[in-house]
RODREN-56635 format. One record per residue (C-alpha): residue number from 1; residue in one letter; chain; y, z, x. Coordinates in steps of 0.001 Angstrom, whole numbers. Layout:
N
     k   r   c        yy        zz        xx
   NUM   A   A         Y         Z         X
...
END
This chain:
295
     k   r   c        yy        zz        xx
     1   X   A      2477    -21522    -12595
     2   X   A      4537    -24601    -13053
     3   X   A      7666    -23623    -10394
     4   X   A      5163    -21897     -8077
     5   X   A      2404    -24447     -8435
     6   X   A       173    -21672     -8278
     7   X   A     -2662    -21741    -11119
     8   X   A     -2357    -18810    -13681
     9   X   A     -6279    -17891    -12373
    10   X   A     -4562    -17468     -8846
    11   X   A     -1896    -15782     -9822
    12   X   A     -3908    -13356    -11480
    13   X   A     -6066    -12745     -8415
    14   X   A     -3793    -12211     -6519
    15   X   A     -1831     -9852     -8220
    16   X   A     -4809     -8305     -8806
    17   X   A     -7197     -8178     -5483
    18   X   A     -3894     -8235     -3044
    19   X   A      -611     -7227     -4692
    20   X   A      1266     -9762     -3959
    21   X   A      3994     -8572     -6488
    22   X   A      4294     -6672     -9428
    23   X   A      6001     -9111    -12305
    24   X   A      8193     -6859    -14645
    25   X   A      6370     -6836    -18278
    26   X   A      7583     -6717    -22278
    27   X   A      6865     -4926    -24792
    28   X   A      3939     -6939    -25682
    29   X   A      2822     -6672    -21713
    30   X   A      2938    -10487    -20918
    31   X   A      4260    -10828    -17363
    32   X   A      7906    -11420    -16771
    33   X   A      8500    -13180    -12988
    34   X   A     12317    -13732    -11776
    35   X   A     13478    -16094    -10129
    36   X   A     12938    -14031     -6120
    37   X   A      9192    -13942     -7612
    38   X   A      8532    -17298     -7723
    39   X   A     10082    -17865     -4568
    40   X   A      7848    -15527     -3044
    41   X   A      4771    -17338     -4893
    42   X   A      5959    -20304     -3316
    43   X   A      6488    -19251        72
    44   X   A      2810    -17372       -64
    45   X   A      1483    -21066     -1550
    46   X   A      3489    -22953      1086
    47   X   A      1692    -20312      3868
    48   X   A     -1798    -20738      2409
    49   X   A     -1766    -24150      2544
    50   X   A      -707    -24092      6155
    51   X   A     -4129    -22437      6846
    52   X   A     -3171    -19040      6708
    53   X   A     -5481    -16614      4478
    54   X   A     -3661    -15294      1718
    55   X   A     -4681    -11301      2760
    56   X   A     -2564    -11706      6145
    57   X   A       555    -12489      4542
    58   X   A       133    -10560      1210
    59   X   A      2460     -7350      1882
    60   X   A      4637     -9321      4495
    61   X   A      8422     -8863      3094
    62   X   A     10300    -12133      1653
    63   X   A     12417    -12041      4772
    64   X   A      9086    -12008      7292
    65   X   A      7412    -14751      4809
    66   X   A     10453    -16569      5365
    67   X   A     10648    -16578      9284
    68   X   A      6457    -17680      9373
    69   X   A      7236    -20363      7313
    70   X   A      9891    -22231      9672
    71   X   A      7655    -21534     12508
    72   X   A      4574    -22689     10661
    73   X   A      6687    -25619      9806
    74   X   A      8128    -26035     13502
    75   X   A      4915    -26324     15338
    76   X   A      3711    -28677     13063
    77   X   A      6646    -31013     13330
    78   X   A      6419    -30600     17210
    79   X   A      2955    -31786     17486
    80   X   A      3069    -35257     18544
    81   X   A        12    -37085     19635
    82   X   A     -2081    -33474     21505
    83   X   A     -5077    -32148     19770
    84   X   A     -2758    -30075     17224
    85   X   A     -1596    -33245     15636
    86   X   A     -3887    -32711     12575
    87   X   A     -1671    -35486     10772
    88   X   A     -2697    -37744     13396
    89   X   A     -6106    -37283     12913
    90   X   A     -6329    -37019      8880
    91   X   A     -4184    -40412      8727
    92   X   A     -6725    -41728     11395
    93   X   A     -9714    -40529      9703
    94   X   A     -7988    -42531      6337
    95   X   A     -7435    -46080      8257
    96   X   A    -10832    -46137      8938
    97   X   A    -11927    -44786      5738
    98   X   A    -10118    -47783      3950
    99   X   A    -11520    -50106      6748
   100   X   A    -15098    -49274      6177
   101   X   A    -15401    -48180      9593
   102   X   A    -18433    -46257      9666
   103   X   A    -18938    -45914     13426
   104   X   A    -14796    -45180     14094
   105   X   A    -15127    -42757     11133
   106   X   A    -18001    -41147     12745
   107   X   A    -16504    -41099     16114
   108   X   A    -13096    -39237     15436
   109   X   A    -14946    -37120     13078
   110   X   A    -17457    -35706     16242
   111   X   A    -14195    -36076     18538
   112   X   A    -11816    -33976     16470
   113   X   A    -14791    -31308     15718
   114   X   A    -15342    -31494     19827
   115   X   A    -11427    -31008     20803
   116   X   A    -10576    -28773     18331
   117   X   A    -11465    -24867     17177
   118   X   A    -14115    -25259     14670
   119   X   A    -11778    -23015     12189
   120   X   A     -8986    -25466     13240
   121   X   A    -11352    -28545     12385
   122   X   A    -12554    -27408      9034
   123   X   A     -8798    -26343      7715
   124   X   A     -6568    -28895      8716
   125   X   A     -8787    -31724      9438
   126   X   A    -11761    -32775      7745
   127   X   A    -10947    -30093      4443
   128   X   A     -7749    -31846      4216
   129   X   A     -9228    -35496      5092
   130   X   A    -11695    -34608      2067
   131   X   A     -9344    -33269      -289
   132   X   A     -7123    -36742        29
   133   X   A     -9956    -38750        45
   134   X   A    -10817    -37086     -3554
   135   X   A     -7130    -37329     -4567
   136   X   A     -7285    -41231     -3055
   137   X   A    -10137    -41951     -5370
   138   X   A     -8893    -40723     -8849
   139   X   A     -5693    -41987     -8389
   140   X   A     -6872    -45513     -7750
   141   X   A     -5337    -45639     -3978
   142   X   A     -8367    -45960     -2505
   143   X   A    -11497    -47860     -4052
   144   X   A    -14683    -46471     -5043
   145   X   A    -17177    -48160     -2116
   146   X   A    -14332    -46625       206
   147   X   A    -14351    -43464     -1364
   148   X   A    -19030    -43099      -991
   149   X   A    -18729    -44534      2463
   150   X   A    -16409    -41934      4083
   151   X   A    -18120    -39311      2219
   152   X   A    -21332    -39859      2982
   153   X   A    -20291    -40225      6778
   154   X   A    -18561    -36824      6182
   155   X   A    -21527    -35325      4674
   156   X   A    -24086    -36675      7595
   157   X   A    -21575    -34887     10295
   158   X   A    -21076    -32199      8536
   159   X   A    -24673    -31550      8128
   160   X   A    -25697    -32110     11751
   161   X   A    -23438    -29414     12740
   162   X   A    -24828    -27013     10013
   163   X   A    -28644    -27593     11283
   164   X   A    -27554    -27598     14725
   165   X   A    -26370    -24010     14633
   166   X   A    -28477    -21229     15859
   167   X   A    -27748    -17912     14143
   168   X   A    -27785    -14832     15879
   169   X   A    -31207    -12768     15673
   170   X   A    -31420    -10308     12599
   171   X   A    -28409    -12859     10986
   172   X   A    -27850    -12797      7077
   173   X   A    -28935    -15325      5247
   174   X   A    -27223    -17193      3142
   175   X   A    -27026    -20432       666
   176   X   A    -25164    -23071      -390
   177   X   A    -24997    -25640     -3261
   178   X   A    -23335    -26845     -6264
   179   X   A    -24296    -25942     -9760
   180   X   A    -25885    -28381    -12039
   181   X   A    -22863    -31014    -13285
   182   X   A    -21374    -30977    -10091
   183   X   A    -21623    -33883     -7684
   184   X   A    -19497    -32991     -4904
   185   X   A    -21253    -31222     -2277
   186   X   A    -18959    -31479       626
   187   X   A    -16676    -27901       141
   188   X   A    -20327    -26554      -245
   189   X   A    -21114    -27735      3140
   190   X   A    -17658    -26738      4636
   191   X   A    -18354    -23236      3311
   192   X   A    -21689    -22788      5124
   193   X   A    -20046    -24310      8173
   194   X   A    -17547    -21407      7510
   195   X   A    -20348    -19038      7029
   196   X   A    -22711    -20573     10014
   197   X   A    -19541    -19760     12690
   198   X   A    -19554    -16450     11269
   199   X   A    -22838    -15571     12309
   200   X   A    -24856    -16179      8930
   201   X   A    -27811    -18463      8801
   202   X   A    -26753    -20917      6545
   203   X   A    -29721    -23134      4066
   204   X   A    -27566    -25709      2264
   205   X   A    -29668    -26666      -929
   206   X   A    -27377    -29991     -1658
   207   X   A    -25885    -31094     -4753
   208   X   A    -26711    -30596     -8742
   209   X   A    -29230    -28104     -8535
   210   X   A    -30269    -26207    -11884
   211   X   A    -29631    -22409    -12128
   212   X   A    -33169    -21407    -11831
   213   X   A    -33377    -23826     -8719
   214   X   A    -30522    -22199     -6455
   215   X   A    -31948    -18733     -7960
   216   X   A    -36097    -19346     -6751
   217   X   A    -34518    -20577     -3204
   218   X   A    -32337    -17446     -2994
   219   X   A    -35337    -15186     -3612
   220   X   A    -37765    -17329     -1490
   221   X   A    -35302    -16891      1663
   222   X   A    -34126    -13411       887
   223   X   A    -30567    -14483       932
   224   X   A    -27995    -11592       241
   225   X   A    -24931    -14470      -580
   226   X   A    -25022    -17852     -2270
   227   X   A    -22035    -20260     -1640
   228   X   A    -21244    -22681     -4127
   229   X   A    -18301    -25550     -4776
   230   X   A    -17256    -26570     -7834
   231   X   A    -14405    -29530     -7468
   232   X   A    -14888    -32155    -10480
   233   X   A    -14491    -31602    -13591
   234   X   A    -13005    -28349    -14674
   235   X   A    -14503    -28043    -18016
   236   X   A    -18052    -29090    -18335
   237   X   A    -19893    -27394    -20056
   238   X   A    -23415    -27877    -18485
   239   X   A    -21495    -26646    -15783
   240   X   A    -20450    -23479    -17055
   241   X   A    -23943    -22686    -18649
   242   X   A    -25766    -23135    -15174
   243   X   A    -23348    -20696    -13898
   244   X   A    -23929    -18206    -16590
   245   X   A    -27091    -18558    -16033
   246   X   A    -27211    -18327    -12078
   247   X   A    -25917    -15246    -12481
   248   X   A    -28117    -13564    -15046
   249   X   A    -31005    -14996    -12723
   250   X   A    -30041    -13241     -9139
   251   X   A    -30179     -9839     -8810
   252   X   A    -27333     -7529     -8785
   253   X   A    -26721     -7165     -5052
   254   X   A    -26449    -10885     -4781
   255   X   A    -22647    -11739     -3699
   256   X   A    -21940    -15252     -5757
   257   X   A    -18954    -16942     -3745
   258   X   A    -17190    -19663     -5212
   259   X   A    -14782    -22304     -4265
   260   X   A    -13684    -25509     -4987
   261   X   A    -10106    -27069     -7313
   262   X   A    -11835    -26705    -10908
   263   X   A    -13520    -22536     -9811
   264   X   A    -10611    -21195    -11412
   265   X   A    -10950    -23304    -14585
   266   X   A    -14560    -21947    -15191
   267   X   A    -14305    -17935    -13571
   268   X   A    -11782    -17478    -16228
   269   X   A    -14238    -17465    -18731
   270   X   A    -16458    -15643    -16648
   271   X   A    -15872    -11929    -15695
   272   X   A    -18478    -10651    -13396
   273   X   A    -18887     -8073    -10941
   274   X   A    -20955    -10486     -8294
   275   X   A    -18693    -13418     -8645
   276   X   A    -16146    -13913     -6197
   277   X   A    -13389    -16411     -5929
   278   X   A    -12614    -17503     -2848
   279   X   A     -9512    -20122     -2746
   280   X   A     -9901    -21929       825
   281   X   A    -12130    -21934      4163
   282   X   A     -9378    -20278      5680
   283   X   A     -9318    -17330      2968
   284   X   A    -13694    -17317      3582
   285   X   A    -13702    -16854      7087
   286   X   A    -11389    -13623      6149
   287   X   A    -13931    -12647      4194
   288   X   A    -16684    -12944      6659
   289   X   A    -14040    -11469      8990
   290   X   A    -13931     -8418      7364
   291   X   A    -17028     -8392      5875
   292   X   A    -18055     -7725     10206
   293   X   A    -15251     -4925     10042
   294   X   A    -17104     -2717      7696
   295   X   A    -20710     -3504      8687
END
């Protein structure tokens, strides 16, 4: 986990859901990985993090995973100043972040969103932009008021282009939230953004809502999928109880999707056939994609 930086819960899933590798094992059948498996980890880590979902690359060779990664790495480097130049518009989105600059903020927000793919938007713009404005925070390099301003900017877009969605006749309905103990509701709202451009018709719930909360609203709506996000911290354990009990409330043929840095942390502890992990927006929309396949 350490050389890959890969977290032992993804490397796990992985192995397990798409066979990434098969790590040679002793006689007391803990895992053994060489030295060419952790450079695979890394180059599948390195590809993820570009945007790429983690079941398109799974069963490439080393040599393939290789060859993606310069090109991945090429086109970024040559995008200078054009509507691909997601660095451009994450360290914009930051300068005004650290200014206070509510209407720039806003602006380049509804600008990037308007000249980009919405998939392209949500995975290497604002995701990104709200991951280092997390980071920014508990690291002390940005301050608090900095850290509330942007996001509640980010959450106001973000929401206007959730309720401003019209979902296809017939469309599945779905949910989104955070369990009680959890604060940060923004991955939630990326996820039914996600969900929304995939054709569901998305009812985000907000932040902190009790077990039996998320579960009554599921019912009420028929929803067949509830999305939640669980980012900060990893080991609460009001947390952990309203998830236990989320999923003892919904019935059976409810899908639970979860995301979010500190999922792994408390899925670990909890085995269940509804749960699902689901690592990044690019890895959902995969999901949804072939989720469409089979229906």
């Amino acid at each position: 986990a350490r050389l890959s930086g890969l977290t032992p819960f993804v490397l796990r899933a992985w192995e397990k859901r798409y066979a990434v590798l098969r790590p040679a094992r002793t006689a007391t059948n803990r895992r053994q990985y060489s030295d060419a498996d952790v450079e695979r980890l890394t180059l599948l880590r390195k590809l993820t993090e570009a945007g790429i979902a983690i079941s398109g690359v799974a069963k490439l060779p080393d040599a393939e995973l290789r060859v993606l990664l310069r090109k991945v790495e090429e086109e970024g480097r040559n995008a200078d100043g054009d509507a691909k130049d997601y660095a451009g518009w994450c360290a914009a989105l930051m300068r005004q972040a650290q200014q206070l600059d509510s209407g720039g903020l806003e602006h380049s927000l509804r600008e990037a969103e308007r000249q980009l793919s919405r998939s392209a938007f949500v995975d290497h713009v604002v995701g990104p932009f709200i991951s280092d404005i997390g980071s920014g925070w508990r690291e002390g390099r940005i301050r608090v008021v900095q850290e509330h301003h942007a996001t509640g900017i980010v959450r106001a877009v973000l929401t206007d282009l959730l309720r401003s969605a019209v979902p296809p006749s017939g469309a599945e309905r779905v949910v989104s939230s955070t369990p009680g103990g959890q604060h940060h509701e923004l991955g939630a709202l990326l996820a039914g953004l996600v969900a929304s451009t995939a054709g569901r018709a998305v009812t985000h719930l907000g932040a902190d809502l009790p077990a039996e909360e998320i579960a009554a609203a599921a019912r009420d709506l028929g929803t067949a999928e509830v999305l939640l996000s669980i980012v900060y911290p990893p080991d609460d354990a009001q947390t952990f109880g309203q998830l236990v009990e989320l999923v003892r409330l919904l019935p059976s043929d409810v899908r639970i999707v979860v995301g979010g840095a500190s999922a792994p942390a408390y899925l670990a502890r909890l085995d269940h056939p509804s749960l699902l992990y689901i690592e990044s927006t690019a890895e959902l929309r995969e999901y949804y994609s072939a989720s469409r396949q089979h229906d």
